[in-house]
N, C-alpha and C positions, 0 to 999 in steps of 0.2 A: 459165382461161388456160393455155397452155399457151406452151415456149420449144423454135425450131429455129434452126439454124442451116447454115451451106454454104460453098462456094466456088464461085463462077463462073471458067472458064478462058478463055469465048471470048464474043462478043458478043448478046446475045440477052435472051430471057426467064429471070427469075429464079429462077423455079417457075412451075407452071400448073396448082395449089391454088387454089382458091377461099375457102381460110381469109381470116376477118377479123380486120385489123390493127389491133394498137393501138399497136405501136412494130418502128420497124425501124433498124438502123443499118448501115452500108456500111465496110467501110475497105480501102484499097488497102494491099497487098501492100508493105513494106519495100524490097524486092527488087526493083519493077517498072521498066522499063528507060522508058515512060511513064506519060500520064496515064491515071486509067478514069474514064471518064461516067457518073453514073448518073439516070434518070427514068424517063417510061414510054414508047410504044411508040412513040415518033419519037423515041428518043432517040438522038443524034446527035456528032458531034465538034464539032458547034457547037450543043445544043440538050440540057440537062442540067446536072448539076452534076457539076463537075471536082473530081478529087480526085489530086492528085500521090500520088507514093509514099509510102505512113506517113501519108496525111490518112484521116480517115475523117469521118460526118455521120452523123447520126439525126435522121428524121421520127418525131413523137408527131404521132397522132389520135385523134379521140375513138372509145367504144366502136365498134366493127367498120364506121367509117365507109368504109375502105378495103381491098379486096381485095391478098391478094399476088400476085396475078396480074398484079398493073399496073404490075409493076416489073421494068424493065429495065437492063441497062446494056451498055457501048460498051467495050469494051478497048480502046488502040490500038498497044500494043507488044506485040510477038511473045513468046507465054511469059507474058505478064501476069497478075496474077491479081486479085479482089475476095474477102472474106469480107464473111457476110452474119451477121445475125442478127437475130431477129424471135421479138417477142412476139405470138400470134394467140390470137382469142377462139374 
């Protein structure tokens, strides 16, 4: 296993690694002026999971059930930010 970590600035794909996940967590930015979405590739201002500023969440899967490729997310405030971090097998 191996641990990375990042920030996203603008809306999109979160990597495009085909490393397999066994934990990821999300957290919005202290600082952010809105909410950020995060899910995978329809993920949308109505279609994810919302995290205000200073929220964060963690997906557990089992051994490398899920790629990190499938994870995206939504900013919607100008300047926003997400950090990321992820355990990959």
């Amino acid at each position: 296993m191996k641990f990375d970590a990042g920030t996203t600035h603008s809306s999109g794909q979160v990597s495009d690694t085909r490393d397999a996940v066994k934990a990821i967590e999300f957290h919005a930015r202290s600082d952010n002026e809105g909410s950020v979405i995060v899910g995978v590739s329809d993920v949308s201002s109505s279609n994810g999971r919302e995290l205000s500023p200073d929220a964060s969440t963690t997906y557990e899967f089992g051994e490398g059930s899920v790629l990190l490729s499938v994870f995206y997310v939504h900013i919607t405030g100008s300047g926003d930010s997400v950090d990321w971090s992820v355990i990959v097998l």
